[in-house]
C-alpha positions in Angstrom: 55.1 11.9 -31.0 53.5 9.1 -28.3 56.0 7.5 -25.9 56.2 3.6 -26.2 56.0 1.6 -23.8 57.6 -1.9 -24.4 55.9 -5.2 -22.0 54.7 -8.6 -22.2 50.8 -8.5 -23.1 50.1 -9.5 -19.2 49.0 -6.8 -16.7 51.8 -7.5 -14.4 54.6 -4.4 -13.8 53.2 -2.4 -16.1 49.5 -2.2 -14.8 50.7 0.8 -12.5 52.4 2.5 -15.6 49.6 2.1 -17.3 47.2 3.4 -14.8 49.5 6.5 -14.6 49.8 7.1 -18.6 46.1 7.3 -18.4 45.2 9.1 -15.3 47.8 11.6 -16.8 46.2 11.7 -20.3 49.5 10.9 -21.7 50.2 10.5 -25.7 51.5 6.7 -26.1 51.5 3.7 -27.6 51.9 -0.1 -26.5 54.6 -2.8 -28.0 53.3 -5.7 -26.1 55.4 -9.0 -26.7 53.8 -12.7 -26.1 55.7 -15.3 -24.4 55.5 -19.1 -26.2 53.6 -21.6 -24.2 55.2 -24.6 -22.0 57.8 -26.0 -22.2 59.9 -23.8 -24.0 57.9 -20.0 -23.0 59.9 -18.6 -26.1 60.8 -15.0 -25.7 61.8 -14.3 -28.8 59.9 -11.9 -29.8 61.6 -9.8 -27.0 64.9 -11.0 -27.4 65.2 -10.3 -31.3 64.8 -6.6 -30.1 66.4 -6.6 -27.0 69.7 -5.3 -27.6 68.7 -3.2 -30.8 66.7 -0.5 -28.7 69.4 1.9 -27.5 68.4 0.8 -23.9 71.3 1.3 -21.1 70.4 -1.7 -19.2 67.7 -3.4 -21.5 64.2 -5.4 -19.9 60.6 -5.0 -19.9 59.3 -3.2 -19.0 60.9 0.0 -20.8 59.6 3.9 -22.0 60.7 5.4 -25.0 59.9 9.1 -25.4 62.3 11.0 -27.4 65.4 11.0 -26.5 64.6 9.2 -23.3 65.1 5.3 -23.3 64.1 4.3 -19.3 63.8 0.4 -17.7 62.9 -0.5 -14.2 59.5 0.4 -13.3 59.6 2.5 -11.0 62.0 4.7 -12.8 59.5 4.4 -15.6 56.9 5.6 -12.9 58.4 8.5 -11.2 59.3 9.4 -14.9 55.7 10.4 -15.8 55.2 11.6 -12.5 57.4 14.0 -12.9 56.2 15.0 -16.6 52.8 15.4 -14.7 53.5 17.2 -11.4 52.7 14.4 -9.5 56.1 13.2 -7.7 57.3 13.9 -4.2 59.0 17.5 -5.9 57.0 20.7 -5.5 59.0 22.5 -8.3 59.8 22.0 -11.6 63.2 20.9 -13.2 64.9 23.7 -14.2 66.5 23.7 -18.1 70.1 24.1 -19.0 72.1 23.7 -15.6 70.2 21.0 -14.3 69.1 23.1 -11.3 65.0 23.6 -10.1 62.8 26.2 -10.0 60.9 26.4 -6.9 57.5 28.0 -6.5 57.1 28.9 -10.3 53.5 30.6 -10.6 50.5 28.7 -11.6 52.3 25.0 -10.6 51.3 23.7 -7.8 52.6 20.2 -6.8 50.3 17.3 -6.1 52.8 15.2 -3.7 54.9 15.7 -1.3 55.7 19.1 -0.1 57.2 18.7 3.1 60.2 16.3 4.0 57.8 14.0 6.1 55.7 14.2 2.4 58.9 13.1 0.9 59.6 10.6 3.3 56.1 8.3 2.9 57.0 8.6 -1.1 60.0 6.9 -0.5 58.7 4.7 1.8 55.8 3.4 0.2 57.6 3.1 -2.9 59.9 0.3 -2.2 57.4 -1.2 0.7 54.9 -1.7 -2.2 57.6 -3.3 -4.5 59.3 -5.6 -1.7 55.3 -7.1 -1.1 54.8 -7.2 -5.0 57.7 -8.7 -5.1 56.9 -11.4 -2.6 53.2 -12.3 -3.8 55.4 -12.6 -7.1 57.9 -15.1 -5.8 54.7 -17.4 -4.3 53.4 -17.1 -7.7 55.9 -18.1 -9.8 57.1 -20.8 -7.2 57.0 -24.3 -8.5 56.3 -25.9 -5.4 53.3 -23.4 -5.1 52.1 -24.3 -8.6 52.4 -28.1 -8.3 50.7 -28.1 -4.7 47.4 -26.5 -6.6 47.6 -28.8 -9.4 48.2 -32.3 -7.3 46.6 -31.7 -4.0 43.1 -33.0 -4.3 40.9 -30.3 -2.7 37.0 -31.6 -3.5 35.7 -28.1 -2.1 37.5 -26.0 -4.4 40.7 -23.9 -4.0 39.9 -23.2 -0.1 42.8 -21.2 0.4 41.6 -21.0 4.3 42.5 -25.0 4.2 45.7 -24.9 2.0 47.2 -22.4 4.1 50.3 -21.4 2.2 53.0 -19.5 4.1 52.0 -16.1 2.3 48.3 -16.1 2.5 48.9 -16.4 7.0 51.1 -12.9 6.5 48.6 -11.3 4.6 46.5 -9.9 7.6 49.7 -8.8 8.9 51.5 -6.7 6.0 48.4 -5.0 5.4 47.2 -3.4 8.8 50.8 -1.9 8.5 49.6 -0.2 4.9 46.1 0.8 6.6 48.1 1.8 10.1 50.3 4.2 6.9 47.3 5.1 5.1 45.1 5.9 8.4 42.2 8.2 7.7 44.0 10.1 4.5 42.1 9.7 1.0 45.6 9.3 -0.2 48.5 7.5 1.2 50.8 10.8 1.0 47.9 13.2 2.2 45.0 15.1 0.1 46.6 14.6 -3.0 47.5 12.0 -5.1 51.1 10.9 -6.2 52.3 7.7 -8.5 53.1 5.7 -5.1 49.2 5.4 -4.9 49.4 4.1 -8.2 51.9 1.0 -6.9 49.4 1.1 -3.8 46.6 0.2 -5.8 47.5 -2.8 -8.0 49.3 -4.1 -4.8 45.9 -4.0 -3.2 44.2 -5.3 -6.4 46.3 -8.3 -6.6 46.2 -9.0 -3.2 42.2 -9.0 -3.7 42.2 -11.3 -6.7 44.5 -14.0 -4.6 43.2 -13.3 -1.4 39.6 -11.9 -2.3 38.2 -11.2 1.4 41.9 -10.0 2.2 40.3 -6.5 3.0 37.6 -6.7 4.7 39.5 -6.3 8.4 40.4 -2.6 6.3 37.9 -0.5 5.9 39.9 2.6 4.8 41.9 0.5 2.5 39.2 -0.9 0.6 37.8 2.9 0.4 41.3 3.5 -1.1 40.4 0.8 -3.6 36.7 2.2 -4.3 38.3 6.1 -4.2 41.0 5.1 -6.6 38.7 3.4 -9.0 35.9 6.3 -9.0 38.8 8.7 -10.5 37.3 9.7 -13.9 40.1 8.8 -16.2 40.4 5.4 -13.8 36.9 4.3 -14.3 36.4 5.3 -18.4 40.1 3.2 -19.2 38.9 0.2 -16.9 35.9 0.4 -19.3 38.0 0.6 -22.0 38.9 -1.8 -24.3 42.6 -1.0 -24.3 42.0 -2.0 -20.4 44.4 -5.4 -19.7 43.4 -6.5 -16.5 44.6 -10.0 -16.7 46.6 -12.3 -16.8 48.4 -11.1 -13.9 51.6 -13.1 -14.4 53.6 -14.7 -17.6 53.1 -18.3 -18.3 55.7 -19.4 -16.2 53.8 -18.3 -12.9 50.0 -19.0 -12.0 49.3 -17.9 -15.5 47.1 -18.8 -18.3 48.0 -22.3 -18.8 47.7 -23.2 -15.4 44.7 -20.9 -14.3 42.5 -23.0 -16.7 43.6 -26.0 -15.6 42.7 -24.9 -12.2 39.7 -24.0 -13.3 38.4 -26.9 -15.2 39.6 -28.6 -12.4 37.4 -26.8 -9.8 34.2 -26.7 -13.0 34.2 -30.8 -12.6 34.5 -30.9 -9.4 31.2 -28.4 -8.9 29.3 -30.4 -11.7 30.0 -33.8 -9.9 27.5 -34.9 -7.1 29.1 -37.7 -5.8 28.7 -37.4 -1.7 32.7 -36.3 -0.7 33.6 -36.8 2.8 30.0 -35.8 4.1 29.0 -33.6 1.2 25.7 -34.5 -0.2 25.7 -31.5 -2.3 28.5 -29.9 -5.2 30.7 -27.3 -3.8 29.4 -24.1 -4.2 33.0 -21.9 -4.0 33.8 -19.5 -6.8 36.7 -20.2 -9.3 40.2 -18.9 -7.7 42.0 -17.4 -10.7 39.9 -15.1 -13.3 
């Protein structure tokens, strides 16, 4: 029987899960939910169900698989991880008393091994979420949103002139990822655990806001390129179940307002009226895909 797993029909938290459930070859199914437009962003399609799933602290995005019912995403991640030998744990759970069994023949773990191994699992997990979390926060801010839609900018989104508060920490909080990451293909060692998973779309989405934002890394944006030349990676992003976009519900930078910034930007670049000392149309690309 597939596992479910319940989201809003955005990439967002679940892109990570996703990627995993893939990479893993995992049986499951999607219930993705749609969120009304502006003003109201009805949620009723989630809310009818909310409460009616068996869920012990019910949100989105959850798994169902068997008797299993698990929210928060991580939880949800380490989940599969687990399922698929591919946690910080280089045993299996043992059955009936709860206990493990170390070293079982013909199992070999691919994460962490070793307590330091352990340690950059944990690490990198909440690390990844707290930076998620923050790109998140500018995302959804109103101020944010407002500034973009008001603030006449005749050359195009030039993020290098707006100069929000996040985009000047960018450069910072990821030298310390490429300091962690250093000259290993994988941020725990030679093989790959679900924390590269979080790694990866916390890159990604750093890349679609900030799109030069790696080019000071070299080894991160050889994570990127690494992670996207895995086999199972590269035939789902082909794939039409693939949900790359939009990043965010409609109450952050989301579809609603991404086109308006874009038309906004396609005018602009179609007028040619001189602006400030340009004789010729702006030739930046659109912001938000």
């Amino acid at each position: 029987m597939p596992m479910i797993l319940g989201y809003w029909d955005i990439r967002g938290l679940a892109h990570a899960i996703r990627l995993l459930l893939e990479y893993t070859d995992s049986n499951y199914e999607e219930k993705r939910y749609t969120m009304g437009d502006a003003p109201d962003y009805d949620r009723s399609q989630w809310l009818d169900e909310k409460f009616k799933l068996g869920l012990d602290f019910p949100n989105l995005p959850y798994l169902i698989d068997g008797p299993h019912r698990i929210t928060q995403s991580n939880a949800i991640l380490r989940y599969i991880a687990r399922k698929h030998n591919l946690c910080e744990w280089g045993w299996l759970q043992g059955v009936g008393d709860g206990g493990c069994i170390p070293g079982l023949a013909g199992w070999e773990a691919e994460g962490g091994e070793t307590e330091e191994e352990m340690i950059r699992v944990d690490i990198l997990e909440n690390q990844a979420m707290d930076i998620a979390n923050e790109l998140a926060r500018v995302c959804y801010s109103p101020d944010f949103v407002s500034h973009l839609l008001t603030t006449p900018t005749p050359t195009g989104l030039d993020l290098e002139k707006l100069k929000p508060e996040y985009l000047e920490r960018i450069p910072e909080a990821l030298k310390l990822f490429s300091q962690f990451l250093g000259k290993k293909p994988w941020f725990v060692g030679d093989k790959i655990t679900f924390v590269d998973f979080l790694a990866y779309d916390l890159l990604d989405l750093h890349r679609i806001f900030h799109p030069k934002c790696l080019d000071e890394f070299s080894n991160l944006k050889d994570f990127v390129s690494r992670f996207e030349g895995l086999k199972k990676i590269s035939a789902y992003m082909k794939s039409s179940r693939f949900l790359p976009k939009p990043l965010y519900t409609k109450m952050g930078i989301g579809d609603t307002e991404k086109e308006r910034l874009n038309e906004s930007q396609k005018k602009l670049q179609n007028t040619h009226e001189p602006l400030k000392g340009k004789t010729s149309p702006p030739e930046q690309p659109i912001l938000y895909p």
